[in-house]
C-alpha positions as CSV (number, residue, x, y, z in Angstrom):
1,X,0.0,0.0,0.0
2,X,1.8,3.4,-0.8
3,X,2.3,5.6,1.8
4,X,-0.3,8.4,0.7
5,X,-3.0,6.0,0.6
6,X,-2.1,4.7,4.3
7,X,-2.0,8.6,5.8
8,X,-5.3,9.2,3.9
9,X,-7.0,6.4,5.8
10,X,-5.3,7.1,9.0
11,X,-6.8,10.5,8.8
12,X,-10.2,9.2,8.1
13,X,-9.9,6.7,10.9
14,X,-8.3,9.9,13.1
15,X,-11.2,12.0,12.1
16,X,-14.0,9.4,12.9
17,X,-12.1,9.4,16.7
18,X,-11.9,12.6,16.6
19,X,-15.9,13.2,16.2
20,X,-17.0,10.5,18.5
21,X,-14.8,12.0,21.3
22,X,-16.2,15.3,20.6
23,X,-19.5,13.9,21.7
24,X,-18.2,12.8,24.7
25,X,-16.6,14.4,27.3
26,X,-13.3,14.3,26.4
27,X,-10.1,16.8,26.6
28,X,-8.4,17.0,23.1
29,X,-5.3,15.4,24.1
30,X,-2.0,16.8,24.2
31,X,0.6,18.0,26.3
32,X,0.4,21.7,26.8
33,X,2.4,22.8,29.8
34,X,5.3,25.4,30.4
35,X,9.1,24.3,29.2
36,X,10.5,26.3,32.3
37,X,10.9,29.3,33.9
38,X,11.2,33.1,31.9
39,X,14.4,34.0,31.8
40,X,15.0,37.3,33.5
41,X,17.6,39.8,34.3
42,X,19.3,40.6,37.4
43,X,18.4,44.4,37.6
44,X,20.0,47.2,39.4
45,X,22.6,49.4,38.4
46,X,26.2,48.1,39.6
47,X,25.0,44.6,40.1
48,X,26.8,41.9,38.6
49,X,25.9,38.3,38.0
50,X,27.0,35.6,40.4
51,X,25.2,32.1,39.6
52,X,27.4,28.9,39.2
53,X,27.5,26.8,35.5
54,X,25.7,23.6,36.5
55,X,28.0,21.4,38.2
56,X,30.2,23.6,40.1
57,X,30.9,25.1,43.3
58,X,29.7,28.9,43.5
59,X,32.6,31.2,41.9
60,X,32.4,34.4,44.1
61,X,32.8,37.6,42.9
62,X,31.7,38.3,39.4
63,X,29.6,34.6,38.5
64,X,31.3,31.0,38.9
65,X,32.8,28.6,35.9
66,X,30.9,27.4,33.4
67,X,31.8,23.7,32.4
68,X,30.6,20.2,33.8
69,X,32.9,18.4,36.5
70,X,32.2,15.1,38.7
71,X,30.8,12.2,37.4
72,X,31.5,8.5,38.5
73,X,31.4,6.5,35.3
74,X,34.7,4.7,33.8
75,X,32.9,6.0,30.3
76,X,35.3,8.2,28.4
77,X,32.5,8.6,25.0
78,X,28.9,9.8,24.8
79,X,27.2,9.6,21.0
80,X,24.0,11.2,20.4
81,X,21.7,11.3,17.3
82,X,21.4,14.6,15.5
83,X,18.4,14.6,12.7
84,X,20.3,16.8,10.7
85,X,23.6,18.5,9.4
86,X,23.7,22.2,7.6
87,X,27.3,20.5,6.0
88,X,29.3,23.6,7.8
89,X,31.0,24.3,10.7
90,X,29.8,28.0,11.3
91,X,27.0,28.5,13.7
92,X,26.3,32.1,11.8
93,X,24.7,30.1,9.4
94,X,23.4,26.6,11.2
95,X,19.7,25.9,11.7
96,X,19.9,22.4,11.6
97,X,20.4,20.0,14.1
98,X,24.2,19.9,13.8
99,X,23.7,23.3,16.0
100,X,24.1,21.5,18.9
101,X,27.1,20.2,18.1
102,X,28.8,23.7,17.2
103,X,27.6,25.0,20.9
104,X,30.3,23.1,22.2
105,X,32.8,24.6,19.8
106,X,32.1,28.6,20.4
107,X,30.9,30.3,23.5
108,X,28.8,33.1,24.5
109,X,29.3,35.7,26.9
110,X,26.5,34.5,29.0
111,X,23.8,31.8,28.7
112,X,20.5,31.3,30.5
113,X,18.6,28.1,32.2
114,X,15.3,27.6,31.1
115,X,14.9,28.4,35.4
116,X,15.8,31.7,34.0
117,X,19.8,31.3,35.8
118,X,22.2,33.5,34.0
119,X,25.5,31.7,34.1
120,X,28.5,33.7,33.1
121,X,30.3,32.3,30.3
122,X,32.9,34.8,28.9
123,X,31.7,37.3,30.8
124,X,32.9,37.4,34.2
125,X,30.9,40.2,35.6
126,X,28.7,43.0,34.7
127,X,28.1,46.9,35.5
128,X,25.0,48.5,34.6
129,X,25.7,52.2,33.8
130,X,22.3,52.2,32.3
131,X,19.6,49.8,31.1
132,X,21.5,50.2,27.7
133,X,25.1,50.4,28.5
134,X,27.0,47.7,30.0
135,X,30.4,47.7,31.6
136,X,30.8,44.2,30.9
137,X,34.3,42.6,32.5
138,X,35.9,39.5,30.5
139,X,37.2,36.9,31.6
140,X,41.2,36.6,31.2
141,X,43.5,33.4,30.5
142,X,41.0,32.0,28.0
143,X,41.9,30.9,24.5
144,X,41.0,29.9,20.7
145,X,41.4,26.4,19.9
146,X,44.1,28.1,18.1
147,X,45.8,29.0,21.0
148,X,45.0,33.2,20.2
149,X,44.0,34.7,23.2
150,X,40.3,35.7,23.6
151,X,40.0,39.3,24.1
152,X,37.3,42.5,24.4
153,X,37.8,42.9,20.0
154,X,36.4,39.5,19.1
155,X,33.3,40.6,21.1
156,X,32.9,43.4,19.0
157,X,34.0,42.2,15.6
158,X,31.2,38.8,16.4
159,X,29.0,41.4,17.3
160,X,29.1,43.2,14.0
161,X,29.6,39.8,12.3
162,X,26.7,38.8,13.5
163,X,24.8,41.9,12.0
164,X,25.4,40.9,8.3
165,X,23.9,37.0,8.9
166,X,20.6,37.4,7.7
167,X,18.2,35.9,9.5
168,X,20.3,34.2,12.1
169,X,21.1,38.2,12.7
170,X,18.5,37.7,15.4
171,X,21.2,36.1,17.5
172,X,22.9,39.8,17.8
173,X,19.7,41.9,17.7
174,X,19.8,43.3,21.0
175,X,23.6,44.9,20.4
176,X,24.2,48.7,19.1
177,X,27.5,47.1,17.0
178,X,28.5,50.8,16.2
179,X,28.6,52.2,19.9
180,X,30.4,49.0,21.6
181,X,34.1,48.7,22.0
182,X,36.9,47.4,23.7
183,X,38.3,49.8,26.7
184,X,40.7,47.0,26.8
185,X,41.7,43.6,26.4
186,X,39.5,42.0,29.2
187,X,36.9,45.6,29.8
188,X,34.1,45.7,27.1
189,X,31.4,48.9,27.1
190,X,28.6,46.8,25.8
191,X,25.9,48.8,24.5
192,X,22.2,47.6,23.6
193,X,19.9,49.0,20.8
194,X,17.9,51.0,23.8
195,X,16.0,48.8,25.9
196,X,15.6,45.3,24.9
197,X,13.2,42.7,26.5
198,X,14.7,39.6,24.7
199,X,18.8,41.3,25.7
200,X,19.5,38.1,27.9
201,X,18.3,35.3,25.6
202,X,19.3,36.5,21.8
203,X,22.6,37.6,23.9
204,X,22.7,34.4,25.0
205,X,22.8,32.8,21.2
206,X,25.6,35.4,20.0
207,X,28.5,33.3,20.0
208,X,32.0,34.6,19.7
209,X,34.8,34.1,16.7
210,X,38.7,35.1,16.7
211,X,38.7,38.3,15.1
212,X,42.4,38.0,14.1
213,X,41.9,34.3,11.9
214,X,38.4,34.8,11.2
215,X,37.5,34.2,7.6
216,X,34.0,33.2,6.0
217,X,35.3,30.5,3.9
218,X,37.6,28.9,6.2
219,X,34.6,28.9,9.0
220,X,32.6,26.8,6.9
221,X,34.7,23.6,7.5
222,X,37.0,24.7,10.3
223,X,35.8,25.5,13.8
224,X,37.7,27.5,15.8
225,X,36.3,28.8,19.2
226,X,36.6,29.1,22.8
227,X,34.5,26.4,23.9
228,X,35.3,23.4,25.6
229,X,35.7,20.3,22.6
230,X,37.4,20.8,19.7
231,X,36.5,18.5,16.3
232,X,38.0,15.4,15.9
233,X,36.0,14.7,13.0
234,X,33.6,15.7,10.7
235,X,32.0,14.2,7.7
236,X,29.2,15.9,6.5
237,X,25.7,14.6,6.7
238,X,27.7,11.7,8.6
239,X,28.6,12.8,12.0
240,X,30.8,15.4,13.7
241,X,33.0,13.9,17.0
242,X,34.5,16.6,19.2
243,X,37.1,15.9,21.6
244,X,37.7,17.8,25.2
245,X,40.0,20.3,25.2
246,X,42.7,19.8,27.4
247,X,43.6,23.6,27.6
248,X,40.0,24.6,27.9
249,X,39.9,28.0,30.4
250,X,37.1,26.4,32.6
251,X,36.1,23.2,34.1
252,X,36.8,20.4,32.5
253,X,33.8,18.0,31.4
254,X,33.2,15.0,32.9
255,X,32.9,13.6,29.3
256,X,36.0,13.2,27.5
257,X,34.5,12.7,24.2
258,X,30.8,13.3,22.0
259,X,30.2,12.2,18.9
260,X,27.0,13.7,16.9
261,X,25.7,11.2,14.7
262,X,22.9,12.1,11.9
263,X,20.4,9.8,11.6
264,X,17.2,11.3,9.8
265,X,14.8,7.9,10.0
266,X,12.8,7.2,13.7
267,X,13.6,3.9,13.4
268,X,17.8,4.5,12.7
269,X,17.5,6.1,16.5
270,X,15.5,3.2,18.4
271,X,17.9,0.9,16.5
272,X,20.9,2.4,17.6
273,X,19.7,3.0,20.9
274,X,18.7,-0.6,21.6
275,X,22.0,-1.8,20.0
276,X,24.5,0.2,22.0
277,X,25.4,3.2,19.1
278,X,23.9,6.0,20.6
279,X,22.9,7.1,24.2
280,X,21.0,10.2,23.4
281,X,18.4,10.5,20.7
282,X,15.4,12.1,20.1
283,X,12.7,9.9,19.2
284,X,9.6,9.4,17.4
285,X,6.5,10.4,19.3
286,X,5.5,6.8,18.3
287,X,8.3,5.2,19.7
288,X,7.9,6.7,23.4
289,X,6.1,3.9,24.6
290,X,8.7,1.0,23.2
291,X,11.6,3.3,24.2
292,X,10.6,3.8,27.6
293,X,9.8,0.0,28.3
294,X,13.5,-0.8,26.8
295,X,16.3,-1.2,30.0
296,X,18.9,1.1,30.4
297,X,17.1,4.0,28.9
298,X,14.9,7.1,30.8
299,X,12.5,9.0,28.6
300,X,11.3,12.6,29.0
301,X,9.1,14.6,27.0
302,X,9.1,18.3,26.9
303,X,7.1,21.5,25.3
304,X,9.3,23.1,22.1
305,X,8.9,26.4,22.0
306,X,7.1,27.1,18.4
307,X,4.6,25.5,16.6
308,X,3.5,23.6,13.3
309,X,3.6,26.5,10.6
310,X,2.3,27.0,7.2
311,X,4.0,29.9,5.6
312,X,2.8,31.5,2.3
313,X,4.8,32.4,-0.6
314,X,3.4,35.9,-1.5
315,X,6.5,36.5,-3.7
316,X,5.8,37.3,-7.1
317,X,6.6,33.6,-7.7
318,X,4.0,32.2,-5.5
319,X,0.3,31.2,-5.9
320,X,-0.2,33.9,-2.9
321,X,1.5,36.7,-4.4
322,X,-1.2,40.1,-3.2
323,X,0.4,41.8,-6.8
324,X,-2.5,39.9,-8.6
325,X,-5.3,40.8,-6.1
326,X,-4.8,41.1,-2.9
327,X,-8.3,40.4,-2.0
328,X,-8.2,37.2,-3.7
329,X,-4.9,35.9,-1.7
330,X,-6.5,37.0,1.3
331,X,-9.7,34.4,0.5
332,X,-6.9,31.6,-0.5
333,X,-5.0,32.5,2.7
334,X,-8.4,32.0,4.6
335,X,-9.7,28.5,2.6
336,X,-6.3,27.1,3.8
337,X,-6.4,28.0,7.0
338,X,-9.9,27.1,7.8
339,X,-9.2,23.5,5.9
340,X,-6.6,22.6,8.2
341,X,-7.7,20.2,11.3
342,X,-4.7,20.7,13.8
343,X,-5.6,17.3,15.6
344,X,-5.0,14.6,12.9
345,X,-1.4,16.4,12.6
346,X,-0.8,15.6,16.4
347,X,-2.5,12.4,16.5
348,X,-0.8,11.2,13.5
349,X,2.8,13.1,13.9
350,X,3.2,13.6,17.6
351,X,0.8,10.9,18.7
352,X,-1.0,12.9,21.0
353,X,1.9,14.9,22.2
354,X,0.3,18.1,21.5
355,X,-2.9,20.6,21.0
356,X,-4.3,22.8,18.8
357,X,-2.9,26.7,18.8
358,X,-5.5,29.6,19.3
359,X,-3.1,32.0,18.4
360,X,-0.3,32.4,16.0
361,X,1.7,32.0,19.1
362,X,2.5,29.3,21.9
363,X,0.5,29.8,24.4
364,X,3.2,28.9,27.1
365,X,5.1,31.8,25.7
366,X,6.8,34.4,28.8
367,X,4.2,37.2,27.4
368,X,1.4,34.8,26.2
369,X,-2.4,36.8,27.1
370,X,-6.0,35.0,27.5
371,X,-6.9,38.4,25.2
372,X,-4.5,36.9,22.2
373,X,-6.7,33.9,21.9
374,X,-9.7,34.0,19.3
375,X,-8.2,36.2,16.6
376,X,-9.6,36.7,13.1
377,X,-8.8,32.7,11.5
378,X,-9.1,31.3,14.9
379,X,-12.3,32.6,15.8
380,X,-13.9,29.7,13.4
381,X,-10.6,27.7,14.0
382,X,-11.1,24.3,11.8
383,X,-14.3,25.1,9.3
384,X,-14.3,22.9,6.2
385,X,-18.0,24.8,4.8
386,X,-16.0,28.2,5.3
387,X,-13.1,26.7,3.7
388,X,-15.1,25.9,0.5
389,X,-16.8,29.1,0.3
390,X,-13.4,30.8,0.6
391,X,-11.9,28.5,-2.1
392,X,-14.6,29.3,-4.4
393,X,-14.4,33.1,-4.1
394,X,-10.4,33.2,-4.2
395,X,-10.2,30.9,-7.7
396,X,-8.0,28.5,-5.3
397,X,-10.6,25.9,-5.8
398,X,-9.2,23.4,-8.6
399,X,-6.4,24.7,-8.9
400,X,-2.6,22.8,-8.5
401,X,-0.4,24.4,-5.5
402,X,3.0,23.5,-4.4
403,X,3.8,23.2,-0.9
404,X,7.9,22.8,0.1
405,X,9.2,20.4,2.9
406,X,12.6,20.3,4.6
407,X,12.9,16.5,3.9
408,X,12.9,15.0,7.0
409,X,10.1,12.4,7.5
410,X,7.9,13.6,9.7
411,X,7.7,16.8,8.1
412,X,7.1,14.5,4.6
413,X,4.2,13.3,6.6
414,X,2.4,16.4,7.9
415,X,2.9,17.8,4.0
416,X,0.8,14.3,3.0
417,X,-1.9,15.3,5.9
418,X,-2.0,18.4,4.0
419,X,-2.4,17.7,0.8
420,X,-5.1,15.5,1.8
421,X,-6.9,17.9,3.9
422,X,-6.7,20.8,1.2
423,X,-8.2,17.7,-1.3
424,X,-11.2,18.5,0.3
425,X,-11.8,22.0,-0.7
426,X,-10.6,20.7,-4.1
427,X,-7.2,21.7,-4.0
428,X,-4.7,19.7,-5.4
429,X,-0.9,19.9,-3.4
430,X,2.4,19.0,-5.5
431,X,4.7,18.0,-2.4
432,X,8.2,19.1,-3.1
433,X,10.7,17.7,-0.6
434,X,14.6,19.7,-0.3
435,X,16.9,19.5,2.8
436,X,16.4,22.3,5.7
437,X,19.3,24.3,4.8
438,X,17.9,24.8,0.9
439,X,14.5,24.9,3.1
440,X,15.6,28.0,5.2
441,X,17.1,29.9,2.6
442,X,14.5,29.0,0.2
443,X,11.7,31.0,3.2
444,X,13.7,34.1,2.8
445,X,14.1,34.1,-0.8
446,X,11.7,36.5,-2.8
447,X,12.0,34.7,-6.2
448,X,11.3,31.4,-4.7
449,X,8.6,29.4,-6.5
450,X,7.0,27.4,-4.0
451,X,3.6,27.8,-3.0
452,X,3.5,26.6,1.0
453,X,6.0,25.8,3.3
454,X,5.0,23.0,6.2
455,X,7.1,23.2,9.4
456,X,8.0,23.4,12.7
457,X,8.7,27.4,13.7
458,X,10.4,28.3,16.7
459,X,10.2,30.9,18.8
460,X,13.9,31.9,19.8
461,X,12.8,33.6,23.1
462,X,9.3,32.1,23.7
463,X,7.6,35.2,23.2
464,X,5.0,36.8,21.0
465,X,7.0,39.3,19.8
466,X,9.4,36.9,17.8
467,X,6.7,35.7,15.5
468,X,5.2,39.6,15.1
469,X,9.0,41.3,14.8
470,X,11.2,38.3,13.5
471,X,8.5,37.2,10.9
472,X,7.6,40.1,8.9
473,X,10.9,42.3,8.5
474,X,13.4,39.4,7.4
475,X,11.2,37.9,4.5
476,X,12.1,40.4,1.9
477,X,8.3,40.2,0.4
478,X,6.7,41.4,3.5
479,X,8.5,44.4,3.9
480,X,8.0,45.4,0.1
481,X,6.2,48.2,-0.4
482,X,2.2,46.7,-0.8
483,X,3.4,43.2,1.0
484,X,-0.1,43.4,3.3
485,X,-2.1,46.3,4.1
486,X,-0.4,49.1,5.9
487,X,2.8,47.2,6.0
488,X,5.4,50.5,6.3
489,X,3.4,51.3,9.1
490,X,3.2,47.5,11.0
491,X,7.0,47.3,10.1
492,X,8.2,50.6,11.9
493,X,6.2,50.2,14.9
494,X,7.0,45.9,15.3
495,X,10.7,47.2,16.7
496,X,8.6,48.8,19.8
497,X,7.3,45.6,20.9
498,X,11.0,44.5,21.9
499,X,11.7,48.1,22.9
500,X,8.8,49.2,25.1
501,X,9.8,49.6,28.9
502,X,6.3,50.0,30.2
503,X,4.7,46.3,30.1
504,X,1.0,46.8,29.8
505,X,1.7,49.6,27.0
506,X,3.8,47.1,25.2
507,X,1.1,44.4,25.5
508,X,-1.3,46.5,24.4
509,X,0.6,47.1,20.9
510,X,1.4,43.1,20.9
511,X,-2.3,42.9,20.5
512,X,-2.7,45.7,18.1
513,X,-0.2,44.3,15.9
514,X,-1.3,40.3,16.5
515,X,-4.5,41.4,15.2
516,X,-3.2,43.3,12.1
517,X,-0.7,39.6,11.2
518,X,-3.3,37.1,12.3
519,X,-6.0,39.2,10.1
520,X,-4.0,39.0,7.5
521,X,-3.0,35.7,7.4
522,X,0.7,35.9,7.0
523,X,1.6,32.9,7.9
524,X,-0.8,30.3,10.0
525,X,0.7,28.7,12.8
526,X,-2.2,25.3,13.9
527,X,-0.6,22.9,16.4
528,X,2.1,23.1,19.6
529,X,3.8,20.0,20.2
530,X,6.2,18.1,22.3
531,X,9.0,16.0,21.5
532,X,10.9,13.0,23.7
533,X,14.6,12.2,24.3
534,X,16.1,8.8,25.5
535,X,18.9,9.1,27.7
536,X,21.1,5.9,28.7
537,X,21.0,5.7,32.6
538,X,24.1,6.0,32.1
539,X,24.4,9.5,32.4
540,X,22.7,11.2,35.2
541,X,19.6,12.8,34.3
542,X,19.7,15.8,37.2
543,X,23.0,17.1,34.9
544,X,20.4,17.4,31.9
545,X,20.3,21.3,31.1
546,X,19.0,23.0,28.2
547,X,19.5,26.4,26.9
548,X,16.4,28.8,27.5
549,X,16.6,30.4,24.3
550,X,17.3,27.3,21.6
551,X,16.0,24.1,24.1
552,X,19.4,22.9,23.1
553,X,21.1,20.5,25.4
554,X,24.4,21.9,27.1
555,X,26.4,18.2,27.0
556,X,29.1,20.0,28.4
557,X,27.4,20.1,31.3
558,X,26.4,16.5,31.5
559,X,27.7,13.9,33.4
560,X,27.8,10.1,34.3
561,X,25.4,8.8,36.7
């Protein structure tokens, strides 16, 4: 039986449940719940940090160590399975799984628990002069991989690095890169783009290169950073193994060596988890039961912070494009929308692991509101009559549409839900499948020629503002003159939602400007989700910490059990 045919009768069969339990008393299933705390600042002026890196003993003064440390096991190698690999070495331009990998290789100045725990990384201690200038202190004795010493002018040089990125610019948003310099080789006057409310966590994700070797080529396929592995090898779309660094500044791990393997298939990961390869691996929602049941392993599931997205082409290459009439690609924005049932995607996909959005945001976001629920599309929510009637007064009924995948299975899968969904308002869906670097830059290209894009968006810094900023003024086609109604307007006032001191004043625009994206359709974001790791009891699950702004794991932190 092909595998279309079997996803359109699961979907039947997920439908029929789905109606009987509606009329029962039933919850709609899914795991909901917050990912941790909000990350916050110490505030004050003259304060400076002081929490310990997981693993350590306190630090005094200006913040304690970061690095792992302890651990009882003779083990000297941990392997994980990574679902993907950008084929470079540069985190500038990583959005793929390999990312993970590379945090081990370049550091930050600070990072932040998802307990909301700043930990001092390169940055030894801070001095506020004023919510948007920093006297930042760095920490001394700490090196390249190529033995240069890291000093006050690779923050700045990453820091205007960073600027020129694209997208992945985000990372350095919060930083004036024209008013920051070096007052010396260890004494940084850090300056922020006025007041910031995502400073800590995009600061958090700006990680720092050698300014004296740095070159963009030589990036790509050579890592050199302060962190605490270094690569022992790498074969792209294979796997990447670091090594500790015996001259790292800080603490040393308590695991000598990680190798990052990419397996894209579900069932490469239970395999090599049941046969010894791999001790960390994210699974398949569908293999959470079997998993947890196998000995040796402990399973946890946790929120991600984002959400199952479609986004719509509107380039002048697309099927959306508003140049032809805009009141047309409104309609077809709307029949897609209202055709899409969020719970056979989480059934199906995340096998229960999740629940329908209300919102084009998470609603365990820091700055999530009851008021942001119900807006324009998700009034009706899931409307298949509506849908039609939409598709009829569009044109989009009958007609062929393209929708673009990043190639790994799952997402394959929800593009197959899709095309059988939008089969209903007689729509047909040409599924074309790339890999999720082509996929990224692909989202971001205004002469692309897809139609849809299915994924999983993420909100950096688990807040609103991300999707209402981030998602309108780095797709070139938004920000054209005539991309949606109004759009000059929506795109000079989005910066204020990240800049606005005052809290209920800057929720207040949030709203103003949710309504304006969600009325317009820009992109639809339908189901939250969850997703599981398996970790060998060999390492101790208490050292498990992940980043507050990416989820990702911090391995240097990890240790044996």
């Amino acid at each position: 039986m092909k595998k279309s045919r079997l996803i359109a009768i699961l979907l039947s069969v997920v439908m029929l449940c789905a109606f009987v339990a509606a009329c029962g008393n039933n919850d709609s299933g899914g795991g909901g719940g917050g990912g941790g705390g909000t990350a916050t600042s110490p505030s004050g002026g003259g304060d400076t940090s002081t929490s310990a890196a997981p693993g350590n003993q306190g630090g005094g003064g200006g913040g304690g160590d970061a690095g792992g440390g302890g651990g009882g096991s003779g083990r000297d190698t941990l392997s994980i399975a990574i679902e993907s690999d950008a084929g470079i070495l540069n985190p500038a331009h990583v959005t793929a799984a390999n990312y993970v990998a590379l945090v081990q290789l370049y550091e930050t100045m600070w990072d932040i628990t998802e307990e909301g725990e700043i930990i001092n990384i390169l940055m030894e201690s801070y001095e506020v002069i004023t919510p948007s200038h920093w006297r930042v202190k760095l920490r001394e004795g700490v090196t390249f991989s190529n033995g240069n010493p890291f000093v006050a002018e690779d923050v700045v040089f990453s820091i205007k690095y960073w600027k020129t990125v694209g997208a992945n610019s985000v990372r350095a948003q919060s930083f004036d890169e024209e008013k920051t310099a070096a007052i010396d080789d260890h004494t940084l006057d850090l300056h922020m783009v006025d007041f910031y409310i995502t400073q800590w966590t995009a600061g958090s994700q700006c990680r720092i290169f050698d300014h004296r070797t740095f070159e963009e080529n030589t990036a790509a396929s050579v890592a050199n950073g302060t962190g605490p592995y270094v690569v022992a090898e790498y074969v792209p779309n294979s796997h990447l193994f670091l090594e500790r660094r015996d001259d790292y500044w800080g603490a040393q791990p308590a695991i000598q060596n990680l190798q990052f393997r990419v397996m894209s298939e579900t069932a490469q990961v239970v395999n090599a988890l049941e046969t010894g390869l791999i001790d960390v691996g994210m699974i398949s929602l569908a293999d959470h039961a079997y998993v947890s049941a196998l000995p040796g392993f402990n399973v946890t599931t946790r929120p991600i912070g984002g959400g199952l997205q479609l986004g719509f082409n509107q380039g002048p290459n697309g099927y959306f494009y508003r140049g032809n009439d805009p009141d047309k690609s409104l309609e077809a924005r709307k029949a897609v929308a209202h055709a899409i049932n969020p719970q056979p995607f989480i059934d199906i996909v995340y096998y229960g692991f999740g629940k329908p959005m209300v919102s084009i945001a998470i609603d365990n976001a820091i700055d999530f509101q009851p008021q942001f629920a119900g807006i324009g599309v998700y009034a009706e929510g899931y409307n298949l009559d509506l849908a039609r009637q939409y598709a009829q007064s569009s044109g989009l009924a009958g007609q062929t549409i393209s929708v673009m995948t990043n190639g790994l299975p799952r997402i394959i899968t929800m593009a197959e839900i899709l095309q059988t969904m939008l089969a209903a308002i007689d729509v047909t869906v040409e599924i074309r499948n790339y890999d999720p670097q082509t996929t990224w830059a692909m989202s971001f290209d205004e002469e692309a020629t897809h139609d849809l894009s299915i994924g999983e968006g993420i909100s950096p810094h688990r807040r609103v503002s991300d999707n209402l900023v981030n998602g309108v003024r780095y797709n070139p086609t938004l920000v054209a003159p005539g991309g949606f109604p109004n759009n000059e307007d929506y795109v000079t006032r989005c910066p204020l939602l990240l800049h606005t001191p005052n809290e209920p004043e800057r929720l207040r625009l949030v709203e103003e400007l949710l309504t304006i994206y969600t009325e317009n359709v820009i992109n639809f974001f339908f189901a939250q989700f969850e997703q599981a790791i398996a970790f060998s009891t060999d390492i101790d699950i208490n050292s498990v910490v992940h980043a507050a702004a990416t989820g990702v794991i911090r391995y240097e932190f990890m240790k044996w059990a």
